[in-house]
N, C-alpha and C positions, 0 to 999 in steps of 0.2 A: 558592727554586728549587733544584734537585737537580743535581746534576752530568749525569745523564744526562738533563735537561730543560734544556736551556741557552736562554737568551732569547736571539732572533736579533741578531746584529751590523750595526749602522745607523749611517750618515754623510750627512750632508746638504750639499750643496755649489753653491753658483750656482742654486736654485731646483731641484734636484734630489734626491730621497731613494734610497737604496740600500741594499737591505738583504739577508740571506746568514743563514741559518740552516743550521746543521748537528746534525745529529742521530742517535740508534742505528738501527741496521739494523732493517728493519720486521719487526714478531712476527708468529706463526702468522696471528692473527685479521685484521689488515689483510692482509696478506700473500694471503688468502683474498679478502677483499674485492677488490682490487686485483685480483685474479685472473681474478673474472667478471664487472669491468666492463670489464677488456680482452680477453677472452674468449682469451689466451694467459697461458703460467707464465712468472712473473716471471724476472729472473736471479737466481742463487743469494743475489749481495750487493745486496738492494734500497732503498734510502735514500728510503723516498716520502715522506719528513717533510723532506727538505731542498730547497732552492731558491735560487736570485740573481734577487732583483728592482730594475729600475731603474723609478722613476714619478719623474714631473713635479709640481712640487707642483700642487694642485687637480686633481688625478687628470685630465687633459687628455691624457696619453700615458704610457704605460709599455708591460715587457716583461720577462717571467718565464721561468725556464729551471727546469724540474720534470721528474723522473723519468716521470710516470705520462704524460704527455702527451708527451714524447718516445717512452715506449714505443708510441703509439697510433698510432706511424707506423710501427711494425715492419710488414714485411710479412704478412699474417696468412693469403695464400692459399697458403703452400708454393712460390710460382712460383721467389721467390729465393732459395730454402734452397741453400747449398751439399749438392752432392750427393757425398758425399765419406763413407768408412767411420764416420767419428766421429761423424756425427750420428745414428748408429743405437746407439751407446754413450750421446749426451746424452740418446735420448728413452727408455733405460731408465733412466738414472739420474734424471732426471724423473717419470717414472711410479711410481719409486718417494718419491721426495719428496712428490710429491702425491696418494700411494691415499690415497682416501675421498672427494676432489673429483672428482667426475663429469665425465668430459670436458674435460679440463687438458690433455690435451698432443695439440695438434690440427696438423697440417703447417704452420709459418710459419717463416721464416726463423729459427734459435736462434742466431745468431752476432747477433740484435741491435741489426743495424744501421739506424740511422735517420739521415733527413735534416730531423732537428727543429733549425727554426729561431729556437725560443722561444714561447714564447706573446703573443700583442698582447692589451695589456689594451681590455676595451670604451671608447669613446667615441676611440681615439687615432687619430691620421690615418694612412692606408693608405701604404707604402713604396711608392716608382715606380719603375721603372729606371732607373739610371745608368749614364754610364762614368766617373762620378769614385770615383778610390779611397780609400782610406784612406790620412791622409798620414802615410808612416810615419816620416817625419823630422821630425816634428814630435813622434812618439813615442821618437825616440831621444835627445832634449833630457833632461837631470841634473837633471827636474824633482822638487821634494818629490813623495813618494810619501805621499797623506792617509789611502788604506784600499788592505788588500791581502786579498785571499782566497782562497783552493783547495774549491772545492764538490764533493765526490762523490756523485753522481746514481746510480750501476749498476755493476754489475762482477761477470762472471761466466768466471771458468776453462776453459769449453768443453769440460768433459769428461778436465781437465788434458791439453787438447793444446793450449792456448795462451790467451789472454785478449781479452778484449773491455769494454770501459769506455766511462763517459758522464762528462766530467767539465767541472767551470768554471771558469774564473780570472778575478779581477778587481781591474786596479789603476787606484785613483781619484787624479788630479792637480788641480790646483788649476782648471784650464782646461778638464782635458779628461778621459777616458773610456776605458778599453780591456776591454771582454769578451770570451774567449773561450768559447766551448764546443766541447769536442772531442772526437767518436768516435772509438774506436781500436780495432780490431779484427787482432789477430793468431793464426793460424789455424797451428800448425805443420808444416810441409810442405805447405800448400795456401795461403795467401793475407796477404797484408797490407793493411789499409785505413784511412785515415784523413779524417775528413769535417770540417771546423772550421767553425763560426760567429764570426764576430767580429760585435763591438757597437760600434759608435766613436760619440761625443758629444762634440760640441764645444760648450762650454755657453757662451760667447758668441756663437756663429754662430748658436745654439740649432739643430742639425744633426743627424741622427743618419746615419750609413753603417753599412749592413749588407753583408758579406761572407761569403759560402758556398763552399766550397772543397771539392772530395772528389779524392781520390788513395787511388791502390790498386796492384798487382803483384802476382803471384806470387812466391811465395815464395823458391823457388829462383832467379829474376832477382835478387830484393833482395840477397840472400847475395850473389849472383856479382858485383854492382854494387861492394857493401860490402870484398866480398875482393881487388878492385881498389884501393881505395881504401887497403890495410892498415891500414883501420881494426881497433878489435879488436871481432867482429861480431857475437857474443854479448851485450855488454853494447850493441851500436847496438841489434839486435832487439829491445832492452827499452825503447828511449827514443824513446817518439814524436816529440820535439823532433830527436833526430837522426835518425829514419826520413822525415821530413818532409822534408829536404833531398835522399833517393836514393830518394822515390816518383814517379813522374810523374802529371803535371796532368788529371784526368779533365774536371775541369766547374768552372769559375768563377762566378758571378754576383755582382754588385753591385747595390744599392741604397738610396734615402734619402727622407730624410723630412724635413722644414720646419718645425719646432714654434713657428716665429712665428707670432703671430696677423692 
């Protein structure tokens, strides 16, 4: 196997398998593919060969966080494209990426943003509403850390006026489960957004909680919050981890699922 073929990375734990492939940025020919099954142009940096998978052994439940299917929740009708000078600089520098594909760059949002919550593998039981959340003190226990990983899904520069990312993290414990996936979307001088999924498993409760988060602002609030703060504001606007704490709470949701038989 080749360096730039790498075999995916897998850990098995309590009746669970988990696995995390990473790989090069997709070439012309998928890249094309990709193209016109989602009938929008991809972001510049497209990773459609990587993914984080959690399944149960005997395939009873799992859930997959993939590029092509988080893009498939972009909005595809124009209705939420920011409407802003720079997107008329993205869809020439798009139109030029993509002359020779017939009808690539058609009005849908280019900032990217989706509220992909993963994919449910067939046959796994349907998540229900809750108000239980994820117990995060039970995540902040000095537990061994079994498997760790950073997945990058998308990422595209906006025209170099600011960036937008699909990315995953996931650290495995002996008990228990953390995924994130998380949009980020920063827009310069117009907007900041950030949308997270989390994955929580608690492999003796056999549990799963799912959490959906989205936060956003303008951009000029964020600064003015941030310059209150004296924080140093340059280097916060690059760190979604610390934008996360000076965005406000748009939309919450929780829910779970029972993997006992």
């Amino acid at each position: 196997m080749s360096l730039t073929d790498p075999t995916p990375n897998t850990v098995s734990v309590m009746g669970f398998k988990i696995t995390t492939q990473k790989r090069p940025i997709l070439k012309a020919d998928p890249i094309e593919d990709m193209t016109q099954r989602l009938g929008i142009a991809p972001p510049e940096m497209i990773f459609g060969d990587n993914y984080v998978t959690i399944e149960q052994d005997g395939g009873d439940w799992g859930i997959t966080f993939n590029a092509f299917d988080a893009l498939d929740r972009v909005d595809k009708t124009g209705a939420s494209m920011l409407k802003v000078a720079y997107s008329n600089e993205w869809q020439r520098s798009r139109e030029k990426t993509h002359e020779g594909i017939k009808e690539v760059v058609k009005p849908f949002d280019w900032s990217y943003s989706t509220d992909y919550l993963g994919t449910i593998h067939p046959r796994s039981l349907p998540f229900e509403a809750t108000e239980k959340p994820i117990p995060v003190e039970l995540l902040k226990r000095p537990d061994p850390i079994l498997f760790f990983d950073e997945v990058i899904l998308y990422e595209d520069e906006l025209a170099d006026n600011g960036i937008t990312t699909l990315s995953c993290k996931i650290r495995v414990m002996p008990k228990r489960l953390l995924l994130l996936s998380r949009f980020f979307m920063r827009l310069d001088n117009v907007l900041v957004r950030l949308r997270d999924t989390r994955v929580y498993i608690d492999f003796e409760e056999m549990e799963v909680i799912r959490e959906y988060q989205s936060k956003e602002s303008d951009y000029a609030t964020v600064r003015r919050v941030l310059a209150a703060t004296r924080e140093d504001v340059p280097a916060v606007m690059r760190d979604p981890n610390r934008l996360s704490e000076a965005l406000p709470l748009l939309e919450k949701r929780l829910e779970r699922a029972s993997l006992r038989n």
